[in-house]
C-alpha positions in Angstrom: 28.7 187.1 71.5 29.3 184.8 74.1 31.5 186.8 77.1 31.5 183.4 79.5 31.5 179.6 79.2 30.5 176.8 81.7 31.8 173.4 80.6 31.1 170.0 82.7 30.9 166.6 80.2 28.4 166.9 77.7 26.5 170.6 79.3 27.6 173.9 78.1 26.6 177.1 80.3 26.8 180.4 78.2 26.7 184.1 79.0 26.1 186.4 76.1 25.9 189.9 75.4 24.0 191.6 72.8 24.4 195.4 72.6 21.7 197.5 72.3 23.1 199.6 69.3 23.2 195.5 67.3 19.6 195.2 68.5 17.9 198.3 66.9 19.7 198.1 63.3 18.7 194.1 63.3 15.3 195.1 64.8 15.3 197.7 61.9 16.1 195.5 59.0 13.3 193.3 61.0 10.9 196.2 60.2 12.3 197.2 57.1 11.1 193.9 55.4 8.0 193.9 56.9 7.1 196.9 55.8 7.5 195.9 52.5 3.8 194.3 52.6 2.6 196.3 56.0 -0.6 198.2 54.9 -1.2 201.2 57.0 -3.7 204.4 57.0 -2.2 207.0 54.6 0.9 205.1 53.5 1.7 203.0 50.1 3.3 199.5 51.3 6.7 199.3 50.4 6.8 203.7 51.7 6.0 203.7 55.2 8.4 205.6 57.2 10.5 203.2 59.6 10.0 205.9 62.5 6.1 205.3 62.2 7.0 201.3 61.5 8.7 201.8 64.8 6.2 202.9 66.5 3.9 200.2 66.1 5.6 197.2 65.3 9.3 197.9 67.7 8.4 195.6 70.2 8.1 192.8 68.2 10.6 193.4 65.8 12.8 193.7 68.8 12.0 190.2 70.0 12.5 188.9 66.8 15.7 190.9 66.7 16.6 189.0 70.7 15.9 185.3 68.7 17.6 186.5 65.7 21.2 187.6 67.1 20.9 184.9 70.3 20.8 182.3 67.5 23.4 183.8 65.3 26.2 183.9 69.2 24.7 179.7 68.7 25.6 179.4 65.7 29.2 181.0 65.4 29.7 179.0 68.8 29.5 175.4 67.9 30.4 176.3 64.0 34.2 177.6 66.3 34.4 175.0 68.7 33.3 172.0 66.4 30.2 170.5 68.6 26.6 169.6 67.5 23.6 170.0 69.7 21.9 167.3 71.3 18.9 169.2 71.7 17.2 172.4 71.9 19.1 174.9 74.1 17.6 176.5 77.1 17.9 180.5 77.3 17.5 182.8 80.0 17.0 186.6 79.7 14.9 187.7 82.0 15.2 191.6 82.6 15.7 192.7 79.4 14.2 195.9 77.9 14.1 197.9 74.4 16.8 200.5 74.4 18.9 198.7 76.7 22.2 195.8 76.5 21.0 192.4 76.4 22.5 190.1 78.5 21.5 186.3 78.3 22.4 182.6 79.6 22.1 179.5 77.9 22.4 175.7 78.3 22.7 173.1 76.2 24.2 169.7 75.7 26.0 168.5 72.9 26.6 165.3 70.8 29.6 163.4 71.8 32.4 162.4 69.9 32.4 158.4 68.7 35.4 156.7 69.8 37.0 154.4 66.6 35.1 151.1 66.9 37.4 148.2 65.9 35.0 145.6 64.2 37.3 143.4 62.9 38.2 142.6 66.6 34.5 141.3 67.5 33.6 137.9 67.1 29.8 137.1 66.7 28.2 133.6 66.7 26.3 132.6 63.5 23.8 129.9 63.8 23.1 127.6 61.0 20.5 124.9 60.5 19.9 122.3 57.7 16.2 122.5 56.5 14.5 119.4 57.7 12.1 118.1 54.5 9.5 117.9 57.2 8.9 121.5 57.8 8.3 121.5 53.8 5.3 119.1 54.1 4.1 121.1 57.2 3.5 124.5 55.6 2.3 123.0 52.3 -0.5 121.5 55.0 -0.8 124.6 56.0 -1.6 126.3 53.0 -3.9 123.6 52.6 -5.6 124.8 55.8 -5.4 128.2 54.5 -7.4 127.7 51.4 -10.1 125.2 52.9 -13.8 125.4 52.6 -15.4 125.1 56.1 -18.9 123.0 54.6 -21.5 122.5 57.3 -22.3 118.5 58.9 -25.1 117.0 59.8 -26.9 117.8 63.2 -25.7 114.6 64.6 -22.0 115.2 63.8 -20.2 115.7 66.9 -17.3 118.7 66.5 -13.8 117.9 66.6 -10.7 118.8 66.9 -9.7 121.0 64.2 -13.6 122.2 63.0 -15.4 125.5 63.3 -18.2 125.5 65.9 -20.8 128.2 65.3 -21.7 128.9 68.7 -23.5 131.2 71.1 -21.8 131.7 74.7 -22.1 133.9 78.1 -20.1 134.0 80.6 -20.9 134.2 84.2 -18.4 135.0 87.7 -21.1 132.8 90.2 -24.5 134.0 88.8 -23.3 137.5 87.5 -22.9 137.8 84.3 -19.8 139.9 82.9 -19.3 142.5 80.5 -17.8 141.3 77.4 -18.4 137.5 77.9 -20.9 137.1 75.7 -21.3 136.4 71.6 -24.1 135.3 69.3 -23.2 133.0 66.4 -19.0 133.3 66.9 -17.3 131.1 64.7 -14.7 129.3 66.9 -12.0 127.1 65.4 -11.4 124.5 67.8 -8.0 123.5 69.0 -6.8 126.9 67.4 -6.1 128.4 71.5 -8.2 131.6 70.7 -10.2 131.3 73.5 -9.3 130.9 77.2 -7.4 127.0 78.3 -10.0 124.7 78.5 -12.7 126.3 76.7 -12.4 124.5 73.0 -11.9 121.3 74.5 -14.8 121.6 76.4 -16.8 121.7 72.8 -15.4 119.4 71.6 -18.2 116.5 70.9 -20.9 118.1 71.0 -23.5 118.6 68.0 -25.6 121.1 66.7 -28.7 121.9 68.7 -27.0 121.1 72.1 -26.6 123.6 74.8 -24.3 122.9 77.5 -21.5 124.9 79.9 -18.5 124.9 79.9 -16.4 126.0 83.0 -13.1 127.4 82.8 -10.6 129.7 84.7 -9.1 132.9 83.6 -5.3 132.8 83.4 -3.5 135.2 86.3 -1.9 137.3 83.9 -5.2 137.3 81.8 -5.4 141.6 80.6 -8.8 142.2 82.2 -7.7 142.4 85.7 -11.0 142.0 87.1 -11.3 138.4 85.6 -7.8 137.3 86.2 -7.4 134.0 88.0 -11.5 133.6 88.3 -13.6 130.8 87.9 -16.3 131.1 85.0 -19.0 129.2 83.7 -20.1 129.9 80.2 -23.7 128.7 78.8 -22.8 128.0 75.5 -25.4 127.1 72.4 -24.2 124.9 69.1 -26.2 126.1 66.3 -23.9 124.1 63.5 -20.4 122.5 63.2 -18.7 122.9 60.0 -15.9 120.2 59.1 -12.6 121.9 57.0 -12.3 120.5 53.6 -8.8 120.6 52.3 -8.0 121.2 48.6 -6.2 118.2 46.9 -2.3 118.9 46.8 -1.8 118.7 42.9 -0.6 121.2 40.1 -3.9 123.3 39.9 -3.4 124.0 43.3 0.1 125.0 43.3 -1.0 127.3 40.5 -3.0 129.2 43.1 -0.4 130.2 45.0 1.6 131.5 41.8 3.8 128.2 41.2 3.1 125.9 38.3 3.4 122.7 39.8 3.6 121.0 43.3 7.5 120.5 42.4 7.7 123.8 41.9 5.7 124.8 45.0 8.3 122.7 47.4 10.9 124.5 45.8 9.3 127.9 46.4 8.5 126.8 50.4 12.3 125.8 50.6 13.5 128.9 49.6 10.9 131.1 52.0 12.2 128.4 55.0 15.7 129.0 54.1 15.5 132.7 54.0 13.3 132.8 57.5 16.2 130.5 58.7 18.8 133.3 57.5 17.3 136.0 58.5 16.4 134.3 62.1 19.9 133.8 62.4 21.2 137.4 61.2 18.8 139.3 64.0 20.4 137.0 66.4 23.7 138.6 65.6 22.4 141.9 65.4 21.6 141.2 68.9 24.8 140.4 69.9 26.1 142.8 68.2 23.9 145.4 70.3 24.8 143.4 73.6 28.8 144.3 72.6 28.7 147.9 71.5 26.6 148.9 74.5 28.9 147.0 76.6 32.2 147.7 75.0 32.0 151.2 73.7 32.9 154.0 75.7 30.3 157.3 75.4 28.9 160.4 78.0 25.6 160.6 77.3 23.6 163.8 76.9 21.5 164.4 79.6 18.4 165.7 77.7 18.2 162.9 75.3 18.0 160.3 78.7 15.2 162.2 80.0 14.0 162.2 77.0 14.0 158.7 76.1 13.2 158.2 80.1 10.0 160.3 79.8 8.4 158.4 76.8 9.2 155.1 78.1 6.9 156.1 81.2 4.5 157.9 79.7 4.0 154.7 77.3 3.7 152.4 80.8 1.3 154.9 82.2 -0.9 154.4 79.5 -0.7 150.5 78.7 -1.0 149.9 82.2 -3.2 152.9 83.5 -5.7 150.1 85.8 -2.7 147.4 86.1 -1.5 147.6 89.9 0.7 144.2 88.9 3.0 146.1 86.5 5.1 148.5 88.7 7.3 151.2 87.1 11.3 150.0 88.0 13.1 153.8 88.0 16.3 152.2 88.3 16.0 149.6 86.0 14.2 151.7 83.3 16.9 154.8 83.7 19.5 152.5 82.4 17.7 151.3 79.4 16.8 154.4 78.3 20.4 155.3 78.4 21.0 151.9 76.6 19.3 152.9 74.0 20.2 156.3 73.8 24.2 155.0 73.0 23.1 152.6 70.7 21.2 155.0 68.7 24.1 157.5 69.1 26.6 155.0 68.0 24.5 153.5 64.7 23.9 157.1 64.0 27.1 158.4 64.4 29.0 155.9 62.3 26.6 154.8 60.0 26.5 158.8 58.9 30.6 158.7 58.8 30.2 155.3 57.0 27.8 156.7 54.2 24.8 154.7 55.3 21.7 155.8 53.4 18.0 155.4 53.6 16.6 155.2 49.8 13.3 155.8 48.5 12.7 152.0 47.9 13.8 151.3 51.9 11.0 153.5 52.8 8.6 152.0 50.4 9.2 148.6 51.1 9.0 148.8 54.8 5.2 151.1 54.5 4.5 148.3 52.2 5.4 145.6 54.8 3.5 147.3 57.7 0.3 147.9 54.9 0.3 144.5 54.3 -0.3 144.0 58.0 -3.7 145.3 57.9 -7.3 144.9 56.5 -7.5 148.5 55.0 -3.4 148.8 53.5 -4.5 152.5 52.7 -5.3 153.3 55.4 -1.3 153.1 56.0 -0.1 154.6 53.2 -2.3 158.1 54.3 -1.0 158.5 57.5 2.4 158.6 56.6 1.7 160.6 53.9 -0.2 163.2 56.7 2.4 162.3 58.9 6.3 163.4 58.6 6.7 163.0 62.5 5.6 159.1 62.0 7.7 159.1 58.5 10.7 160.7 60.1 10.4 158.0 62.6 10.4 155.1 60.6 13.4 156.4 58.1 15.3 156.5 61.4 14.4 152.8 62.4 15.5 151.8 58.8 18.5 154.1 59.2 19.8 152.4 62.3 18.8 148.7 60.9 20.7 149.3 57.6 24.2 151.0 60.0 24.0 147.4 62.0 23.9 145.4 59.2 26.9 147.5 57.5 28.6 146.7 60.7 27.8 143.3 60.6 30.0 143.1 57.2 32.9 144.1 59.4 33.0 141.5 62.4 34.2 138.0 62.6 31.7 134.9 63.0 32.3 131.3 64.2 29.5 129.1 62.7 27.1 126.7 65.1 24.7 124.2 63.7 21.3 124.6 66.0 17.8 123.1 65.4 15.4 125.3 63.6 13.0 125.7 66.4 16.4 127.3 68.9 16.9 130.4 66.2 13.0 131.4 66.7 13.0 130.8 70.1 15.9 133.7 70.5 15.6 135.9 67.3 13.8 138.6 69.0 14.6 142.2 68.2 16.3 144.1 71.4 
């Protein structure tokens, strides 16, 4: 049982006391079981003597005994006083020996207490925007794109804008060649920005056969530091140019894409558009949202879950930016948005459990699903969460505090306001 108590915010500072009479019948029971399946020299398991169980087993049967009872004080303390712990507790019993009183500390913090969160006094913005017919004809292009067959040109065609060059290239800082600056036969879409500014235009209008360079410099905040902001020159080869044919926009098309006519295929873009518009405009608010309960809502925060959140936030910089002297670690700045995102997740977890928020099966599927689709080999996916309950733990929490904000959102007040298309992208970011 706990004799003293310690209590500043959050942090709880026990003294217990475990006698040493309580220690040897639960370190007894502790041996008891195990000899149950214990094989020894000259003894049937299940009739070994508990004074020759004792004699070889006591010591750790009385640390097990130690864990046992220091839980069960734990346990009949926050089940008395109503608290949940934030964390694993920290105890202390140095000293202690077998035939002797036990007395221990322990720390811990606990979970706070959610303060009632009026909804129905927030007001959110909602944006809304009128799908302009022109976006329509854009993606059908672009499943056009999509579907074309790249057919190779005559060596006196000169590439342009929009065709794949089949080129080889190496890249040179003054007369050194650099590591990784070089390809043989790379497919490069032109005008498509995959290479470094300058680079595609610089192949534009050439033909097959001709070599050339092409000089270009390396963006400041390019992510190979040692090329950032230099001046290259690349010896580049054309072996072929291949022009994009695009497939006539008729019925059998549309069929390919699981519509069965181009009527029906506008529809089907119209409704995707609308839905990216909606859903554009919904993380907006879930944003702003965020911005108003972390600003608004009143809550101590553990201690151990800061440092927690603190420590994984730098251990991830340390190791995306292990040879980047440019992207300095802000201690300040980054204490206070691990504790930002320490109350949020408190608060969507705290009322989203009190408001019967669930994560189903389906959620789950549907989001591996979506993160599968994401990648060459979707099985690859599927295994590791299957091999991975940390990782699936994880996500059913992300979903878990997703679904809680969107219940929320149910609860608020909006005021509609009619933007252009391209302003909801621009600021639908998650926080």
């Amino acid at each position: 049982m706990f004799k003293k108590e310690k209590i500043k915010d959050l942090h709880y500072s026990v003294t217990g006391f475990i006698s040493a009479a309580d220690l040897q019948a639960t370190a007894d029971e502790i041996l008891t079981e195990y000899g149950k399946t214990a094989k020894m020299a000259g003894f049937r398991p299940g009739h070994i003597p508990l004074s020759v169980l004792r004699q070889k087993y006591n010591a750790s049967a009385y640390g097990e005994a130690v864990d046992k009872l220091m839980n069960k004080d734990l346990n009949d303390y926050i089940t008395e006083k109503k608290i949940r712990l934030a964390g694993s507790p920290k105890a202390d019993l140095a000293g202690w020996e077998i035939g002797k009183d036990v007395e221990y500390s322990m720390e811990f913090d606990i979970l706070p207490t959610l303060p009632a969160i009026d909804l129905e006094k927030i007001t959110l913005v909602k944006k809304t925007t009128t799908l302009d017919e022109a976006e329509v004809e854009k993606s059908l292009e672009n499943l056009r794109k999509s579907r074309s067959t790249a057919e190779k040109q005559a060596d006196d065609y000169a590439a342009q804008n929009g065709d794949t060059a089949v080129i080889d290239f190496t890249g040179f800082l003054g007369d050194k060649q650099f590591e990784g600056g070089a390809a043989t036969k790379h497919h490069l879409i032109l005008g498509s920005g995959a290479f470094i500014p300058g680079f595609e235009d610089q192949v534009i209008g050439h033909k097959a056969g001709e070599e050339f360079d092409v000089n270009v410099k390396f963006p400041k905040d390019y992510h190979a530091s040692e090329l950032a902001g230099k001046d290259a020159r690349f010896a580049v080869k054309v072996h072929e140019v291949r022009k994009h044919v695009l497939p006539e926009l008729n019925d059998e098309f549309a069929k390919t894409i699981g519509q069965e006519s181009v009527k029906d295929l506008r529809e089907h873009i119209r409704k995707i558009l609308n839905e990216q518009y909606d859903e554009a405009a919904k993380q907006e608010m879930r944003n702003e949202l965020l911005d108003v309960l972390a600003d608004k809502v009143k809550l101590d925060l553990p201690e151990i879950l800061v440092d927690q959140e603190y420590n994984m936030a730098k251990q991830e910089h340390d190791r995306m930016h292990a040879n980047d002297k440019e992207h300095k670690w802000d201690d300040k700045k980054e204490r206070k948005e691990a504790e930002r995102r320490v109350k949020l997740g408190l608060i969507l977890a705290e009322w989203g459990t009190q408001n019967k928020v669930e994560v189903t099966r389906d959620d789950l599927q549907h989001a591996i699903w979506a993160e599968a689709s994401r990648y060459p080999d979707p099985k690859q996916v599927f295994e590791f969460y299957n091999k991975n309950q940390n990782a699936l733990a994880m996500l059913r929490g992300m979903i878990f505090e997703r679904k809680a904000l969107d219940a929320m959102l149910t609860h608020v007040k909006t005021k509609e306001k009619s933007v252009k298309p391209e302003e909801l992208f621009k600021q639908a970011t998650v926080k």
